[in-house]
DSSP file (Angstrom, degrees, kcal/mol; ACC not computed):
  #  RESIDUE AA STRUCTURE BP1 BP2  ACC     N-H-->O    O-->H-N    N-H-->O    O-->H-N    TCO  KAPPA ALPHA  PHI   PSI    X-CA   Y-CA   Z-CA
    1    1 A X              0   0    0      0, 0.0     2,-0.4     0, 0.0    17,-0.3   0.000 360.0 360.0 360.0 148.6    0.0    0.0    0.0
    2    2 A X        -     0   0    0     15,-0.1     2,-0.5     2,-0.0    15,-0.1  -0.981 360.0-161.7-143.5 107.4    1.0    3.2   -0.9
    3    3 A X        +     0   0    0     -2,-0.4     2,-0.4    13,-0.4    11,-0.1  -0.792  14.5 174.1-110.0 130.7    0.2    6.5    1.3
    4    4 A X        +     0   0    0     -2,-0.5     2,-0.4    11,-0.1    11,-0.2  -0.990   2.7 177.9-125.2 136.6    0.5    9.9   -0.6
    5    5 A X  B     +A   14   0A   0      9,-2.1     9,-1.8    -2,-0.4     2,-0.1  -0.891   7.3 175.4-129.8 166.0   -0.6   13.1    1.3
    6    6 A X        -     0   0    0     -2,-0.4     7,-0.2     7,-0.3     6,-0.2  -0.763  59.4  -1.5-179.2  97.4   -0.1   16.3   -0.6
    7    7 A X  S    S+     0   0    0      1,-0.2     2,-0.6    -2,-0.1    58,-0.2   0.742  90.6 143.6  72.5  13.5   -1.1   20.0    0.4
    8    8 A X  B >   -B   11   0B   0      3,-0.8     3,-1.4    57,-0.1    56,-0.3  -0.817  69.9 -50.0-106.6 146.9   -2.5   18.7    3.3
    9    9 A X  B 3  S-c   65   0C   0     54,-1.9    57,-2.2    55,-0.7     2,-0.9  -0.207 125.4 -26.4  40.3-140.1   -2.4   20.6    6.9
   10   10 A X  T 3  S+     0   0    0     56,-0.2     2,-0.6    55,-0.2    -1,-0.2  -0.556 114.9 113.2-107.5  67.3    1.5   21.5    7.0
   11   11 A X  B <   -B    8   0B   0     -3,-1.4    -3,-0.8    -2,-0.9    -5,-0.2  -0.904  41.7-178.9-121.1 111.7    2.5   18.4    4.6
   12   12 A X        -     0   0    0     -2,-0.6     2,-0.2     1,-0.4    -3,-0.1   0.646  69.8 -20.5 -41.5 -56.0    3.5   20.0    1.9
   13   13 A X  S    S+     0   0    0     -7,-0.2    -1,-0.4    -5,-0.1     2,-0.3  -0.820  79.3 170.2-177.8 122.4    4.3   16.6   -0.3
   14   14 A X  B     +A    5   0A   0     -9,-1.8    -9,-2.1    -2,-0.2     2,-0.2  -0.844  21.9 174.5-151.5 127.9    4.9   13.2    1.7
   15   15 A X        -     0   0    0     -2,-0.3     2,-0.4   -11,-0.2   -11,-0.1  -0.609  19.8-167.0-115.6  92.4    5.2    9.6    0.9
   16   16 A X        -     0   0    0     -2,-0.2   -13,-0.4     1,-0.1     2,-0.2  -0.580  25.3-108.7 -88.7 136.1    6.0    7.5    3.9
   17   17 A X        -     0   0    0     -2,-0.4     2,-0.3   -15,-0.1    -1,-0.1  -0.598  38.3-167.0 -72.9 115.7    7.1    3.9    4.0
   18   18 A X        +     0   0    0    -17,-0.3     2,-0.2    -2,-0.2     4,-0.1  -0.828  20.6 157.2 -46.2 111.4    4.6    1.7    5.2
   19   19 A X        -     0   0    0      2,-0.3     0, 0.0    -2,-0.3     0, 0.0  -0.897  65.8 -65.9-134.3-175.0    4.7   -1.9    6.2
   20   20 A X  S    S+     0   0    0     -2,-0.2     2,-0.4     2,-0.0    -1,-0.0   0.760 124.5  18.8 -43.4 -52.0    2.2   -3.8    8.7
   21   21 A X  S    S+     0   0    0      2,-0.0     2,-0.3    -3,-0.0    -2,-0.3  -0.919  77.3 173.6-116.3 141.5    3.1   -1.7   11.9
   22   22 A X        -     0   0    0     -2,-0.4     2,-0.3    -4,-0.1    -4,-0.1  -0.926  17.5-146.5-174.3 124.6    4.9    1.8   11.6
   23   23 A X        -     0   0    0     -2,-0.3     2,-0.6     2,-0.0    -2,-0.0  -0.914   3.0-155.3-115.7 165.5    5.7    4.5   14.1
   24   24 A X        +     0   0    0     -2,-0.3     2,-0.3     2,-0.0     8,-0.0  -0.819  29.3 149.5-141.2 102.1    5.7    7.5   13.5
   25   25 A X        +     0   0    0     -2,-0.6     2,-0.3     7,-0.1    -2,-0.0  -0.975  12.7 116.5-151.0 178.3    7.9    9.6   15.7
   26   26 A X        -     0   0    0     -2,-0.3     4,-0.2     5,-0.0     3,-0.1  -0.797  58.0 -28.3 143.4 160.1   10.4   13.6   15.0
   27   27 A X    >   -     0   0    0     -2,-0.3     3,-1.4     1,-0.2     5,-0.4   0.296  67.9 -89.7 -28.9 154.9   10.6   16.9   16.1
   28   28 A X  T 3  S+     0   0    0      1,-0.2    -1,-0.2     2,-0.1     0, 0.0  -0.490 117.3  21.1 -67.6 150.9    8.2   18.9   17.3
   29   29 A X  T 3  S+     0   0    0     -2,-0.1    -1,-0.2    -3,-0.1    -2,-0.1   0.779  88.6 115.7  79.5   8.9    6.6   20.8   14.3
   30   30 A X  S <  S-     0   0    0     -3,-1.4    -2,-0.1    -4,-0.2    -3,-0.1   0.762  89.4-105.3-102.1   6.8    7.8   18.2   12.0
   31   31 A X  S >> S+     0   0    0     -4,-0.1     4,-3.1    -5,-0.1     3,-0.5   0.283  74.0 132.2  69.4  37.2    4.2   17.0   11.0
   32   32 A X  H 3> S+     0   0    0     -5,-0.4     4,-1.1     1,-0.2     3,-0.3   0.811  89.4  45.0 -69.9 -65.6    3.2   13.3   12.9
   33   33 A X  H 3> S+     0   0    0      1,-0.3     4,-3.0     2,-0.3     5,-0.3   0.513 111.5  46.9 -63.1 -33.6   -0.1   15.0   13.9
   34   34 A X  H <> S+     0   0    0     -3,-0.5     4,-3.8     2,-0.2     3,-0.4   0.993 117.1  47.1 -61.1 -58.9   -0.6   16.4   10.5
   35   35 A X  H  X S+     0   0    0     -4,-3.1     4,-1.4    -3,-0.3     5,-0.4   0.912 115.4  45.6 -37.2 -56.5    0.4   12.6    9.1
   36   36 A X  H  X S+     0   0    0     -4,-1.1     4,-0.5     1,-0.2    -1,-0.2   0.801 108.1  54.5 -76.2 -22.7   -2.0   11.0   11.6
   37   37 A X  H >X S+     0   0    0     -4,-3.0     4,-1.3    -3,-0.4     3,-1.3   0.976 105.9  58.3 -33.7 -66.9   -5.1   13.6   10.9
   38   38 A X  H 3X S+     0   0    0     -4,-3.8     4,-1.1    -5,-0.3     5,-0.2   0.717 108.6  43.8 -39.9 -73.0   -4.7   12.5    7.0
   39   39 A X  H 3X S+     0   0    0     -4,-1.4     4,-1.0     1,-0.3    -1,-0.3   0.630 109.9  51.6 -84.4   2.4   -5.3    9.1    7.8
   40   40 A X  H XX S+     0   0    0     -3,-1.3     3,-2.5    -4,-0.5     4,-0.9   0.684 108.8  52.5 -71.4 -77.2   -7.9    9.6   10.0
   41   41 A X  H >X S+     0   0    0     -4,-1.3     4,-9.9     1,-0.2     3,-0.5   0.714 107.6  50.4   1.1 -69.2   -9.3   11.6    7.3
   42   42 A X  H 3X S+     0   0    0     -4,-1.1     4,-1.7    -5,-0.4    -1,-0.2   0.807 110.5  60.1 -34.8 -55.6   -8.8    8.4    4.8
   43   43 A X  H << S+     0   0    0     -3,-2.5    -1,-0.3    -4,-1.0    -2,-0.2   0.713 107.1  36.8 -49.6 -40.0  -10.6    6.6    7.6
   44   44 A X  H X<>S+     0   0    0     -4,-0.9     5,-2.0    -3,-0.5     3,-1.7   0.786 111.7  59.1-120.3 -64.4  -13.5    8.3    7.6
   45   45 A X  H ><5S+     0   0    0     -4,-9.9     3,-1.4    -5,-0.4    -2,-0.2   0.933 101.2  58.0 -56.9 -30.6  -13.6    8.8    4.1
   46   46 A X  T 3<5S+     0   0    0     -4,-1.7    -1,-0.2     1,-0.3    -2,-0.2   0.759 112.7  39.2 -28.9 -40.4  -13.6    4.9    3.7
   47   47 A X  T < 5S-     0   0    0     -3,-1.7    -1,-0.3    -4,-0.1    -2,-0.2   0.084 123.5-100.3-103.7  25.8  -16.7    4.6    5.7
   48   48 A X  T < 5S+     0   0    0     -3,-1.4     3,-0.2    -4,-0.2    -3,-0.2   0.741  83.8 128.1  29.9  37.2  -18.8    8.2    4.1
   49   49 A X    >>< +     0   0    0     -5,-2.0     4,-1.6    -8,-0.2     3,-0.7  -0.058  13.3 113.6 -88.2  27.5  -18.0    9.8    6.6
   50   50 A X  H 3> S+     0   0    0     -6,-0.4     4,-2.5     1,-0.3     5,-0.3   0.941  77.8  51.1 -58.0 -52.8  -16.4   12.9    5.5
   51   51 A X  H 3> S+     0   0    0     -3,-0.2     4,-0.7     2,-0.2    -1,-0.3   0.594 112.3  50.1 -81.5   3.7  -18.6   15.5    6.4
   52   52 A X  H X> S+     0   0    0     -3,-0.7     4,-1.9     2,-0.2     3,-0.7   0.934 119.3  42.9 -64.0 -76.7  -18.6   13.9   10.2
   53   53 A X  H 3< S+     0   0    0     -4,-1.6    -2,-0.2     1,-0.2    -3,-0.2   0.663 105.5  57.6 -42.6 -24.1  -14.8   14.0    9.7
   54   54 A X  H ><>S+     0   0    0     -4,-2.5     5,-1.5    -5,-0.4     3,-1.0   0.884 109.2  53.7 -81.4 -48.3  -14.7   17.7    8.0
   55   55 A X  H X<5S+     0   0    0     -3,-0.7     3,-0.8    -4,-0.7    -2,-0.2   0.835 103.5  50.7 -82.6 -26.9  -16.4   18.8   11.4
   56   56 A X  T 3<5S+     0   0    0     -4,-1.9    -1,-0.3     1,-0.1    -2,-0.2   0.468 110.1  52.7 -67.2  -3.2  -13.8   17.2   13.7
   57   57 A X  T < 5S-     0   0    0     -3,-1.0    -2,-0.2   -16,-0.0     6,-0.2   0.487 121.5-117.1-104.3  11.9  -11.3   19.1   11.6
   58   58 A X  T < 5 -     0   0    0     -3,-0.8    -3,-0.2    -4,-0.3    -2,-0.1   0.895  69.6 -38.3  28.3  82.3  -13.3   21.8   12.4
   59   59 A X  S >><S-     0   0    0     -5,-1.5     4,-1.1    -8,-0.1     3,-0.7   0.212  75.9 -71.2  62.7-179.9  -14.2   22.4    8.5
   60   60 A X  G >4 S+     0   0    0      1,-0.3     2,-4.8     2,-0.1     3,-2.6   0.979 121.5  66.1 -59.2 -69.7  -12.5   22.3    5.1
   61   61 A X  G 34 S+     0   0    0      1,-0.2    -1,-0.3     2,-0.2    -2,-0.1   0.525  97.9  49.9 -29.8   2.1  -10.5   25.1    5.5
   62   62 A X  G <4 S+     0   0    0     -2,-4.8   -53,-0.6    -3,-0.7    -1,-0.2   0.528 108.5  55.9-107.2 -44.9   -8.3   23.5    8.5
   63   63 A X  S << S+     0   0    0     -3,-2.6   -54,-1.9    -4,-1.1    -2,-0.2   0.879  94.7  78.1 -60.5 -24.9   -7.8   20.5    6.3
   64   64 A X  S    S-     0   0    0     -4,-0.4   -55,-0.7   -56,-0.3     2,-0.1  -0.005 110.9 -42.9 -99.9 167.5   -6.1   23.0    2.8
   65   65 A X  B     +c    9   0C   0    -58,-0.2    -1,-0.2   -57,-0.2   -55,-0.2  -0.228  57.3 171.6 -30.4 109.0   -2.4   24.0    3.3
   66   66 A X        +     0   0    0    -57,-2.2   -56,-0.2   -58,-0.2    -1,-0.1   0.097  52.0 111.0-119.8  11.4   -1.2   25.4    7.2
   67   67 A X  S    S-     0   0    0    -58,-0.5     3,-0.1     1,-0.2   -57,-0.1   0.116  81.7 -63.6 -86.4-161.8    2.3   25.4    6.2
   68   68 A X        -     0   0    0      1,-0.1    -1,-0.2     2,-0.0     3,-0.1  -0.455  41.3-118.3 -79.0 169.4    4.5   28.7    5.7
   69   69 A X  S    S+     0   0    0      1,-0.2    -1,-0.1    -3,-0.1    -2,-0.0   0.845  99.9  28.8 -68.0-102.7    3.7   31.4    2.9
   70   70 A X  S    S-     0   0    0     -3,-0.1    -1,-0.2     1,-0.1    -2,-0.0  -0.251  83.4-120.6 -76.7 146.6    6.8   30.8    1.4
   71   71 A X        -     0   0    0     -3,-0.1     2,-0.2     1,-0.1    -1,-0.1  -0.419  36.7-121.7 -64.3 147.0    9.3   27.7    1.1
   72   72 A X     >  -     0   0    0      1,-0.1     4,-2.7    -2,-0.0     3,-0.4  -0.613  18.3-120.4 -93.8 163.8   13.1   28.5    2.8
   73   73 A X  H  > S+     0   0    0      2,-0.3     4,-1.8    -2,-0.2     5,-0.2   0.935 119.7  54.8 -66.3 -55.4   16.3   28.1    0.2
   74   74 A X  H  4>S+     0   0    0      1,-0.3     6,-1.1     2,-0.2     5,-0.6   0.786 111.4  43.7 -65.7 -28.9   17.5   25.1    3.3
   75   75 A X  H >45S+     0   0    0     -3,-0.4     3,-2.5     4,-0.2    -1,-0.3   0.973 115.2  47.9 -79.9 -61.0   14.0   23.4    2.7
   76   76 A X  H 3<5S+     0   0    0     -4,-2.7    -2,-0.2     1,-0.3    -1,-0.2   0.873 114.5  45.1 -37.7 -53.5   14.4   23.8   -1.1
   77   77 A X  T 3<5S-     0   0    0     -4,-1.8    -1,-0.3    -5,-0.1    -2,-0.2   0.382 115.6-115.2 -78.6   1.4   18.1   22.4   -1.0
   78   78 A X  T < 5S+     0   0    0     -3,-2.5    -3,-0.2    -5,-0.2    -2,-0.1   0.265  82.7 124.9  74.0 -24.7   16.9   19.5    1.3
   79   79 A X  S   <S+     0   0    0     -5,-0.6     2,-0.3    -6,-0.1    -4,-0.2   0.395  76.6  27.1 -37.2 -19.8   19.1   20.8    4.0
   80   80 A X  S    S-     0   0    0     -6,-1.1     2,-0.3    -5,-0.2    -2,-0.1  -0.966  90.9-119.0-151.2 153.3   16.0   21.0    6.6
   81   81 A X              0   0    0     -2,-0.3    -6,-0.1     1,-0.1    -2,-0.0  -0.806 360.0 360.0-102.7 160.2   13.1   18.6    6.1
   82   82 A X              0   0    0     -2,-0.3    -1,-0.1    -7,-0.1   -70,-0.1   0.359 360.0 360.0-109.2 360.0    9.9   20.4    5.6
């Protein structure tokens, strides 16, 4: 299985390797809350739940892009994970 989040909360662009059990762990600020929203999300959508889930995220708008206005040159170069 294959998890892509994109544009979501302050995930920018992610694809994390998955296998049968996975923790999830980093810095503060580095997104595991963002990660674990999305697959709630995923969850929810699975079942039709969306607009039950869109009101624990307290609407669309929370769910769209929370990151910074602009990307930094270290984040660009790879130098700092985003």
């Amino acid at each position: 299985m294959t998890l892509v989040v994109s544009g979501y909360r302050t995930l920018r662009y992610i694809v994390p390797p998955l296998e049968r059990l996975n923790v999830i762990t980093g810095p503060n600020d580095s997104g595991k809350s963002s990660l674990y929203w999305a697959i709630q999300l995923l969850e929810s959508a699975s079942q039709e739940a969306i607009p039950l889930a869109l009101t624990f995220e307290e609407g669309l708008s929370s769910t769209l892009w929370a990151g910074p206005e602009e990307i930094s040159s270290a984040v660009r170069r790879s130098d700092h994970p985003l």
